[in-house]
GUVO-849899 format. One line per 5 residues: number of its first residue (from 0); their letters; for each residue x, y, z of N, C-alpha, C. Coordinates in steps of 0.001 Angstrom, whole numbers, plus 500000, padded with zeros to 6 digits. Atoms other than C-alpha are relative to their C-alpha. Layout:
BEGIN
NUM> A> X,Y,Z,X,Y,Z,X,Y,Z | ... $
END
This chain:
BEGIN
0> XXXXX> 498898,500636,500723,503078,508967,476355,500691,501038,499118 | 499310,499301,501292,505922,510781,474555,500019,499688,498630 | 500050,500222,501330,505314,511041,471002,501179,499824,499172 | 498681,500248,500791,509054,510950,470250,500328,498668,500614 | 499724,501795,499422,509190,507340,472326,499750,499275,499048 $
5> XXXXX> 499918,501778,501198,510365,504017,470068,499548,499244,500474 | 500587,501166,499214,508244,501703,471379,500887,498775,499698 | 499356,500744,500245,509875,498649,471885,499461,498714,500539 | 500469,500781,499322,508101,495599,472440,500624,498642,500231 | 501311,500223,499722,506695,493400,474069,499724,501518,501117 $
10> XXXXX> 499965,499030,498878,504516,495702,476534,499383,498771,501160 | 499777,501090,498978,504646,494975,479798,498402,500655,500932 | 500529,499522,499238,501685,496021,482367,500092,499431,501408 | 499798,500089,498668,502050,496617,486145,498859,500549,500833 | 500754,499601,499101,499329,496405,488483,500215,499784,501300 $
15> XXXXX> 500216,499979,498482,499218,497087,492274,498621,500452,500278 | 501443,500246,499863,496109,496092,493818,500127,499814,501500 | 500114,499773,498270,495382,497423,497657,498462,499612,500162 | 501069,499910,499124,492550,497745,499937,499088,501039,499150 | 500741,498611,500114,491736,501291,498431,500073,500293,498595 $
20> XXXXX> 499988,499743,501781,492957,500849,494489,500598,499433,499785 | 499140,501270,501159,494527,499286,491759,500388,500868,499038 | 499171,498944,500743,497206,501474,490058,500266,498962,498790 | 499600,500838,501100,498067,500006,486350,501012,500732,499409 | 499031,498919,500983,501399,501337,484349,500019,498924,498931 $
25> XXXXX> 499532,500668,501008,502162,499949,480786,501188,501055,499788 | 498218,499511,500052,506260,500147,480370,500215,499107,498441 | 499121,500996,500900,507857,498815,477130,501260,499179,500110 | 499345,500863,499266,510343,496441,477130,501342,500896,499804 | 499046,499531,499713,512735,499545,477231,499784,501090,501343 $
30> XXXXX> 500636,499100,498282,510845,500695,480607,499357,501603,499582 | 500329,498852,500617,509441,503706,478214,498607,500063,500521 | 501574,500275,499768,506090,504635,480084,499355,500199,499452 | 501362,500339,501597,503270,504116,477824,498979,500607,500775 | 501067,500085,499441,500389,504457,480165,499232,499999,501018 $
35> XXXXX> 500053,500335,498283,498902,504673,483640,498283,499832,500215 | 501242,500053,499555,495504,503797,484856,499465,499551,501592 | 500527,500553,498749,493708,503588,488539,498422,499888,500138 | 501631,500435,500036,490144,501803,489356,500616,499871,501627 | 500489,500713,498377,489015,500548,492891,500445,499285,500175 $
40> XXXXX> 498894,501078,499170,490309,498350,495296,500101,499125,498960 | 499616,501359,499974,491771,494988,494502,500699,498745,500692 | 499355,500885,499097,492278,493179,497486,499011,498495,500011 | 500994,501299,500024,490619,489283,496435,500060,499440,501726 | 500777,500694,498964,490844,488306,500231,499200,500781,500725 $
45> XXXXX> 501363,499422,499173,488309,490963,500946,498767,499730,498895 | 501172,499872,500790,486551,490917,497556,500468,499356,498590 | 499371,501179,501289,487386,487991,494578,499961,501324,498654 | 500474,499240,501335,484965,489919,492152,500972,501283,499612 | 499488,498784,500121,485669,493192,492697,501189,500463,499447 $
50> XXXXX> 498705,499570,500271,489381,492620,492542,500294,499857,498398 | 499520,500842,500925,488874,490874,489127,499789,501368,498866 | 500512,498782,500551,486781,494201,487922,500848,501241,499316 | 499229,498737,499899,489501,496847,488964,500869,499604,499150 | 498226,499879,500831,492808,495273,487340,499358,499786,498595 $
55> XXXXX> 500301,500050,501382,490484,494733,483948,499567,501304,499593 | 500648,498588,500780,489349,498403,484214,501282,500810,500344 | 498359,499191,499826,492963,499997,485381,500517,499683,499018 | 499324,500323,501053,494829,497791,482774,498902,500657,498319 | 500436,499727,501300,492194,499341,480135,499992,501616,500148 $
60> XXXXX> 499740,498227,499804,492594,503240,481372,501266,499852,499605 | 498606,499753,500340,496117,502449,481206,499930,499948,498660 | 499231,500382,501329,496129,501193,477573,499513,500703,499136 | 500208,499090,500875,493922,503996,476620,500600,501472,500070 | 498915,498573,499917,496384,506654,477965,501027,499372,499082 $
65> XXXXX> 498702,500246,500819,499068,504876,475981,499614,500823,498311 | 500694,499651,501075,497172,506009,472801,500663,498839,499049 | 499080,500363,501512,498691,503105,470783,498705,499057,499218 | 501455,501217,500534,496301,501841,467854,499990,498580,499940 | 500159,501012,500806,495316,498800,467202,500243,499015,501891 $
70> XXXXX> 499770,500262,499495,496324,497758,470633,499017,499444,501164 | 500951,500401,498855,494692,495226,473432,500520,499425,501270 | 499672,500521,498564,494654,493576,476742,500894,498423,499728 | 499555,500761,500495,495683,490587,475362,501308,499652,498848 | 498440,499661,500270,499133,491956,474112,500753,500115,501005 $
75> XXXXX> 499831,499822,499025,499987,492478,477155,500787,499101,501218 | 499193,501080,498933,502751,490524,479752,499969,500976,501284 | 500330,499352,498482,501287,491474,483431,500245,499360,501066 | 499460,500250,498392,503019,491536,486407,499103,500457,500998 | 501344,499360,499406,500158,491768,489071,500818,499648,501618 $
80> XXXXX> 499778,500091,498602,500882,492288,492774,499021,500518,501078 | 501358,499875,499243,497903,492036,495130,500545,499911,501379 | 499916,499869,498763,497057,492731,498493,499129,498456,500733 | 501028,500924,499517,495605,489364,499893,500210,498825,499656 | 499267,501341,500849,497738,486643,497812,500932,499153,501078 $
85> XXXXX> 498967,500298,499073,500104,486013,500943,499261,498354,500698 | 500599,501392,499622,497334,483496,501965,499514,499077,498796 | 499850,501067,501587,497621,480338,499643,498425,499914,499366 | 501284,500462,500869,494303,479511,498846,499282,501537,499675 | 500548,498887,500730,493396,483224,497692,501038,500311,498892 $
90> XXXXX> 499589,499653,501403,496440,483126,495537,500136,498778,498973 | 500347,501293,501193,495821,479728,493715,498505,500559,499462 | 501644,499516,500814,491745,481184,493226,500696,501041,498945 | 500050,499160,500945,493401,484092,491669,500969,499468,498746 | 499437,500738,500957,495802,482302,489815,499701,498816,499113 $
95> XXXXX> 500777,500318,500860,493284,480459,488121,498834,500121,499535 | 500719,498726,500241,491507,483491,487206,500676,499838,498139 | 499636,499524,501875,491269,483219,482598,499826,501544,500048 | 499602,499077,500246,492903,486469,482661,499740,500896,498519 | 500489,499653,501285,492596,488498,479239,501684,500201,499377 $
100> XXXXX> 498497,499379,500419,496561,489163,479089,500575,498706,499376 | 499217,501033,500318,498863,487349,477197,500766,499050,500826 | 499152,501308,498825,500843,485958,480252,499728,500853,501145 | 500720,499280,498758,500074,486873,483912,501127,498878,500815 | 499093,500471,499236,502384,486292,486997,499802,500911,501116 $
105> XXXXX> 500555,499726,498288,501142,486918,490472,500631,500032,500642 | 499198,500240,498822,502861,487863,493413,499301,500940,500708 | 500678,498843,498875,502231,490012,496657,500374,501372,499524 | 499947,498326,499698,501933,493780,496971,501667,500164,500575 | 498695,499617,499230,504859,493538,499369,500830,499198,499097 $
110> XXXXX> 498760,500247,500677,507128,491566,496787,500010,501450,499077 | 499523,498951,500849,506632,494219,494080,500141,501253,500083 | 500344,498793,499263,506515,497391,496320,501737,499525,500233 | 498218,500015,499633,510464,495946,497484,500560,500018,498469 | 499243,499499,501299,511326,495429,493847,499827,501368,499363 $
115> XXXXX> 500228,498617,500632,510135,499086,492799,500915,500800,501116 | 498620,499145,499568,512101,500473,495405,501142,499783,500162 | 498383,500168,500089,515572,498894,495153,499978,499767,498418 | 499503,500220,501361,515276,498687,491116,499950,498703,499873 | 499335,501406,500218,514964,494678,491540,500656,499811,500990 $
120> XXXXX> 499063,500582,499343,517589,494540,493879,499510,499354,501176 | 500458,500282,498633,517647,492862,497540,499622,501115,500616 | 500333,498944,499091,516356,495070,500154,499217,499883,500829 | 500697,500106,499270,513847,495746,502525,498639,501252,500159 | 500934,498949,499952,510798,497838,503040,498856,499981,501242 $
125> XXXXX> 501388,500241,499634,508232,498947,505207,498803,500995,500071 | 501130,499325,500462,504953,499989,504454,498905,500114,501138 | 500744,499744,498953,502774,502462,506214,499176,500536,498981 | 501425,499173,500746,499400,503127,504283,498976,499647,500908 | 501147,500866,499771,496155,501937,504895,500432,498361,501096 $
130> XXXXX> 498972,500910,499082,497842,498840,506446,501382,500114,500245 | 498650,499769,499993,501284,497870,507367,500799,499449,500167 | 499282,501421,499759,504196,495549,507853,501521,500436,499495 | 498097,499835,500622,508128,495403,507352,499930,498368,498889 | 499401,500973,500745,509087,492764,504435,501640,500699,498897 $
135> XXXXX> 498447,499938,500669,512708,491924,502840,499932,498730,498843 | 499859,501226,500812,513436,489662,500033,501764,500053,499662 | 498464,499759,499564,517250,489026,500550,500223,498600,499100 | 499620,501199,500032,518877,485882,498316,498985,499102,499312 | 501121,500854,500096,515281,484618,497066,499195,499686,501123 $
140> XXXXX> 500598,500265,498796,513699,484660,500358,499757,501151,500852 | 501219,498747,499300,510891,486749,501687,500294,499704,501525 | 500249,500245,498191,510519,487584,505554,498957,501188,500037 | 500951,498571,499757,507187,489532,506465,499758,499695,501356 | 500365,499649,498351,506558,491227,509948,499037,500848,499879 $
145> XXXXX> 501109,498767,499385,503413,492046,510782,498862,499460,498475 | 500757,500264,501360,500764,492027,507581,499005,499263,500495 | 500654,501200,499756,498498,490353,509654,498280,500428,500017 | 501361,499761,500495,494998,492444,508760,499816,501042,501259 | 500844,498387,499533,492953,495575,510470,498876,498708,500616 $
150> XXXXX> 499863,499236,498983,491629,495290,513169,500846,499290,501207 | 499286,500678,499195,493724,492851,514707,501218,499721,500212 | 498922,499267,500047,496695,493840,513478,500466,501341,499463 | 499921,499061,500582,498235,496253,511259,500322,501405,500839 | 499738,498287,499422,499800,498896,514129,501021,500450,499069 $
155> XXXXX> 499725,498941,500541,501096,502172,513314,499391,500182,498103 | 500458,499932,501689,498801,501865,509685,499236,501339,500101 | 500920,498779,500442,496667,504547,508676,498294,499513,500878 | 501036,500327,499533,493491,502475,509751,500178,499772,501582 | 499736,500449,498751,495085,501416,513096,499822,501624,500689 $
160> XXXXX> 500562,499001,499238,495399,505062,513652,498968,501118,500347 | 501436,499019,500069,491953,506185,512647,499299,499323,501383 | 500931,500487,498950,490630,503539,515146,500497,500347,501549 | 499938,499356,498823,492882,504663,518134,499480,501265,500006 | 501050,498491,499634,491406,508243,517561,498483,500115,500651 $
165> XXXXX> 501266,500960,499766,488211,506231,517839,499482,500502,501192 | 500413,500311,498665,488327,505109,520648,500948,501091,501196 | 499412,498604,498880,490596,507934,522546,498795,501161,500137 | 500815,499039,499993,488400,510502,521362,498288,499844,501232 | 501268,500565,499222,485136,508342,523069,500399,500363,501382 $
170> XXXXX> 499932,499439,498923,486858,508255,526001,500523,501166,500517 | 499548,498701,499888,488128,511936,526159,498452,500362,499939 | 500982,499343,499728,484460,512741,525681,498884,499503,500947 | 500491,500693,499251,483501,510341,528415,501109,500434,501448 | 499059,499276,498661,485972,512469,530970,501029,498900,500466 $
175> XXXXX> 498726,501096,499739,488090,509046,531183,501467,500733,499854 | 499150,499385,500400,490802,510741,529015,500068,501344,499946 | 500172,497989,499265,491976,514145,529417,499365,500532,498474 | 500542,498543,501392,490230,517057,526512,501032,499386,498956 | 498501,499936,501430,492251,516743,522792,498969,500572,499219 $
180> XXXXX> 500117,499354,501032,492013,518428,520168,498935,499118,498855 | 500735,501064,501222,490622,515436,518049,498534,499930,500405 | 501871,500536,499482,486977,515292,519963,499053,501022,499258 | 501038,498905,500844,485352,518463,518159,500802,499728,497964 | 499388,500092,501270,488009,517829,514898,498929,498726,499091 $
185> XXXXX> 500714,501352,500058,486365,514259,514972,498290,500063,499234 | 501155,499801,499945,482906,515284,515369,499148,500572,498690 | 500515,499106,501386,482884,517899,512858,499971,499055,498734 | 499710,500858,500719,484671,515753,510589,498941,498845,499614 | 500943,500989,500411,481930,512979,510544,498432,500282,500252 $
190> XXXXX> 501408,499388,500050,478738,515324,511097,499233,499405,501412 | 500241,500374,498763,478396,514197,514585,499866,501134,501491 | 500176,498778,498519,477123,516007,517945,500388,499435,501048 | 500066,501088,498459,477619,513187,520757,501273,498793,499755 | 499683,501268,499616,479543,510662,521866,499491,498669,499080 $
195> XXXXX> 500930,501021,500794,476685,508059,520485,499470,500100,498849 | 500405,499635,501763,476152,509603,516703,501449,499653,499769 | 498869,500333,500865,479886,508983,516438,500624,498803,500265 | 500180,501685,499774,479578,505331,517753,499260,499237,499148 | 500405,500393,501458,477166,504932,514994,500480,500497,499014 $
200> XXXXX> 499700,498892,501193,478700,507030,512484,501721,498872,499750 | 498389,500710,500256,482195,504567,512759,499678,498192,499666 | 500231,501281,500146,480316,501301,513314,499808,498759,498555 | 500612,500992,500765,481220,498112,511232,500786,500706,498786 | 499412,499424,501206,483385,500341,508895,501158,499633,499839 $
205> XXXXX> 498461,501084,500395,486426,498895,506832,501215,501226,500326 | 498497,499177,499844,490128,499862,507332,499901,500739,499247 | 499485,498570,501075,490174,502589,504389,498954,501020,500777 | 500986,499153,499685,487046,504263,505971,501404,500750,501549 | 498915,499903,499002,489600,504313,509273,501018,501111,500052 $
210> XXXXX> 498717,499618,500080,492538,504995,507812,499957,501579,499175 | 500339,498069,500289,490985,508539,506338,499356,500878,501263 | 499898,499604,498812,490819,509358,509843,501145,500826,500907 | 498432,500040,499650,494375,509250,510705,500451,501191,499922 | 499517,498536,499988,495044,513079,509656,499752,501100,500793 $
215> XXXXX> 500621,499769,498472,493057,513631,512813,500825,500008,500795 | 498828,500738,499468,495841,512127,514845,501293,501341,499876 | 498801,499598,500204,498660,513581,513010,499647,501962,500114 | 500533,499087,500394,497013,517135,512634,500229,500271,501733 | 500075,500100,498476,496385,517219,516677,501406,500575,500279 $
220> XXXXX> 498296,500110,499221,500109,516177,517084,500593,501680,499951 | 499608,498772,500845,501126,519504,515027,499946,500891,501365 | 499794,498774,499135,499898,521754,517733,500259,499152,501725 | 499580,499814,498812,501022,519787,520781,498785,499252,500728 | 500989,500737,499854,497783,517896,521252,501105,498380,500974 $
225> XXXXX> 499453,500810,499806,499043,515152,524226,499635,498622,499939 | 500486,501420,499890,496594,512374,523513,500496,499484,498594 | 499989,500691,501254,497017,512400,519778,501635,499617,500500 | 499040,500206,500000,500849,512457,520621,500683,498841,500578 | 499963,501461,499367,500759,509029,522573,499872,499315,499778 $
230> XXXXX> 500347,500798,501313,499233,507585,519473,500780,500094,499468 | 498933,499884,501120,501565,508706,517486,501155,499275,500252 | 499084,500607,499718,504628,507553,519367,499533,498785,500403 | 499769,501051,500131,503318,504534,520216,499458,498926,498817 | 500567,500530,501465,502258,503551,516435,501782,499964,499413 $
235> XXXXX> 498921,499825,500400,506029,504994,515570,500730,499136,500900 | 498828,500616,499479,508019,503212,518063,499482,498180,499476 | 500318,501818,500581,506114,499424,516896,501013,500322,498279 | 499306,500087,501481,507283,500427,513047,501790,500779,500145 | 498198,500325,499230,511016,501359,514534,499870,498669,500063 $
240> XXXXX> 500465,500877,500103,510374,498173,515491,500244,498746,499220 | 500126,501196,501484,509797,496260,512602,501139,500245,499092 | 498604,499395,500248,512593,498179,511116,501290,499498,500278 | 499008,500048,499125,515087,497722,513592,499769,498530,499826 | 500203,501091,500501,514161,494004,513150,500632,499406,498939 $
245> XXXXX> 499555,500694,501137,514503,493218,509657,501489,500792,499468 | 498659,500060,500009,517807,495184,509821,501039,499108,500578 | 498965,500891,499090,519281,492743,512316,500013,498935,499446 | 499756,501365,500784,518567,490005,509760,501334,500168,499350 | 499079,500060,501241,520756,491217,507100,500808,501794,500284 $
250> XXXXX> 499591,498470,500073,522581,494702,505814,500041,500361,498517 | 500391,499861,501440,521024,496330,502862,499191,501257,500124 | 500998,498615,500196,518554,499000,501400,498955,500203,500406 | 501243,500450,499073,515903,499452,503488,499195,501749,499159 | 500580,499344,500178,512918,501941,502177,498538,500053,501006 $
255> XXXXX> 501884,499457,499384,509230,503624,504112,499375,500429,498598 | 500914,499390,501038,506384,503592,501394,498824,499574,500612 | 501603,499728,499194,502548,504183,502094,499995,501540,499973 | 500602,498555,499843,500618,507496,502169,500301,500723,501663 | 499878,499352,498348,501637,507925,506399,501665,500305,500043 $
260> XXXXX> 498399,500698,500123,505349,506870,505215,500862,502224,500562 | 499652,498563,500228,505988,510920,504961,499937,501089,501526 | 500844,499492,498868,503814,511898,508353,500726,499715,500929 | 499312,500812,498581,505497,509272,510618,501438,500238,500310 | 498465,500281,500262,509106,509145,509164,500717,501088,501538 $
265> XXXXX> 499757,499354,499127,509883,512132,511820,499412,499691,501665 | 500378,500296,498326,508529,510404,515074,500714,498513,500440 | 499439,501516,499845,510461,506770,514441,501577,500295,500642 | 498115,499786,499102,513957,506373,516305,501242,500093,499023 | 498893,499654,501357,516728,507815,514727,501050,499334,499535 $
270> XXXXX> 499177,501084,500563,518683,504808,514153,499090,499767,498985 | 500867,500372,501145,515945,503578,512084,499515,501101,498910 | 499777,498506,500763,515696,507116,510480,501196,499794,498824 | 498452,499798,501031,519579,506949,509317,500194,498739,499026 | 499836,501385,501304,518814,503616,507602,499054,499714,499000 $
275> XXXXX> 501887,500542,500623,515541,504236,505653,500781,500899,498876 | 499428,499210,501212,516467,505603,501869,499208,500071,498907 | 501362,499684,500639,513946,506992,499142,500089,498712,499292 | 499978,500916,500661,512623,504659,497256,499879,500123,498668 | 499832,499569,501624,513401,504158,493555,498989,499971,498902 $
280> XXXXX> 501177,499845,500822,510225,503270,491964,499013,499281,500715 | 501066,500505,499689,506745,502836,492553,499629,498617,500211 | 499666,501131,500241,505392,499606,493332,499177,499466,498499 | 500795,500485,501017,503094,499320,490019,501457,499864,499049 | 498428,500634,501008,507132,499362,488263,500182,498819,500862 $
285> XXXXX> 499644,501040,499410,507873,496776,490807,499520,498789,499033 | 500653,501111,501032,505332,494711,488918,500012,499649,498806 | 499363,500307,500765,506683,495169,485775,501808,499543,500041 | 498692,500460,499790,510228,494538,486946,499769,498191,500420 | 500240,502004,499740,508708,490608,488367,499383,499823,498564 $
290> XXXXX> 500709,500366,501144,507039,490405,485205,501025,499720,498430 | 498871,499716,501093,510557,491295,483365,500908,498788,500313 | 499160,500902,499531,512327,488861,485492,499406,498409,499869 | 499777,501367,500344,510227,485735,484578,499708,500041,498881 | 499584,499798,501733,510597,486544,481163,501233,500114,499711 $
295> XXXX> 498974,498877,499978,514114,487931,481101,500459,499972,498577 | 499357,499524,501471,514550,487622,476912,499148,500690,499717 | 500906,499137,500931,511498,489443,476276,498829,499227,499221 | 500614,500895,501039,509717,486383,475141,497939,500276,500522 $
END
């Protein structure tokens, strides 16, 4: 926190709560950043507790980077945007969760990930991390494509493309598929000699374990590798795709965020290229921007 910053209250805190963490910012109510804190996942439809753990230990890293005395959790107006709320009955459990904050206002990951990158405004986004999906909120009204979970959905994600390496690599070292680059990268990578140490060595493991795979893939591609490169384009042409989609709804600001968002952006079709535009803020601001908007005097 800048020591020449006027604080101006109320403060606001913004958590985003994934698969893999739970980022916290405290903003004042002149968007002056105060504070930032990250704990462990917080996705309640994989893990209630857990999720309840992280946003009470993020929102308290954050409020001890703010350095302000005297100050608690329970000053606090939190905009929370989770990964796992999209299905009703995990966001009524969490929404009658005795919080510690002064006021609390729940929404998805993918609402406050679109408000952090258009500033609030309409727009559209789609997100390639760990999972993945196109959503727009145009007018008051959401549209999500895709979001539908690991391992049964979620192509072109980070986990989707740890598990095609998976299983390419198996059969590349089962002479099915031709040689790649990824079968010794793989191996090394997870302390494996065989085929069957890296059938146990993957088994039964969640999408984040996966999706730190994925640089396998993209790494391959680099030198020309043609199996990883078949993954790649056909992970990139589904999120074109989804893209090219939720443009034909409407015409607006469309943003790529996620940790692959950077990796992929150069293999998607270049229509969907010329319409993708950085995005303006994180989504843990997103969550103070919903948090600003059902407040909007500051009360």
């Amino acid at each position: 926190m800048d020591s020449n910053v006027t604080i101006q209250r109320p403060l606001y805190l913004g958590i985003d709560g994934g698969g893999s963490k739970c980022k916290a910012t405290i903003l004042d109510a002149n968007d002056n950043l105060l504070g930032t804190g990250i704990a462990g996942p917080a996705n309640p439809f994989q893990n209630y507790q857990q999720t309840i753990i992280s946003i009470v230990e993020s929102a308290q890293l954050a409020l001890s980077d703010t350095n302000l005395a005297n100050s608690e959790l329970n000053q606090l107006i939190a905009g929370i945007g989770l990964a796992g709320v999209n299905v009703p009955s995990i966001f009524n459990k969490m929404s009658q969760w005795q919080h510690p904050f002064a006021q609390m206002y729940l929404t998805t990951d993918l609402h406050i990930a679109c408000l952090g990158a258009h500033q609030g405004l309409d727009g559209a986004i789609m997100i390639t991390g760990t999972g993945s999906c196109g959503y727009s909120y145009i007018d008051g009204q959401a549209t999500i494509i895709g979001a539908h979970g690991f391992p049964h959905g979620d192509k072109g994600s980070g986990a989707w493309f740890g598990l095609q390496a998976v299983k390419n690599v198996l059969l590349s070292l089962d002479g099915i598929e031709e040689p790649s680059l990824m079968n010794q990268a793989m191996l090394a990578h997870l302390e494996c000699r065989t085929g069957l140490d890296l059938v146990e060595a993957v088994a039964k493991k969640p999408a984040t374990f996966y999706a730190q795979l994925a640089f396998l893939v993209f790494d391959a591609a680099v030198n020309k590798d043609s199996l990883a490169l078949t993954i790649i384009e056909d992970g990139a042409s589904y999120i074109s795709t989804v893209g090219r989609q939720l443009c034909d709804k409407h015409s607006f600001r469309m943003s790529m965020i996620g940790g692959l968002s950077n990796k992929i952006f150069a293999y998607l079709d270049q229509d969907v290229q010329y319409k993708l535009s950085l995005a303006l803020r994180a989504p843990e601001f997103g969550a103070v921007i919903y948090a600003k908007q059902q407040t909007p005097l500051g009360r």
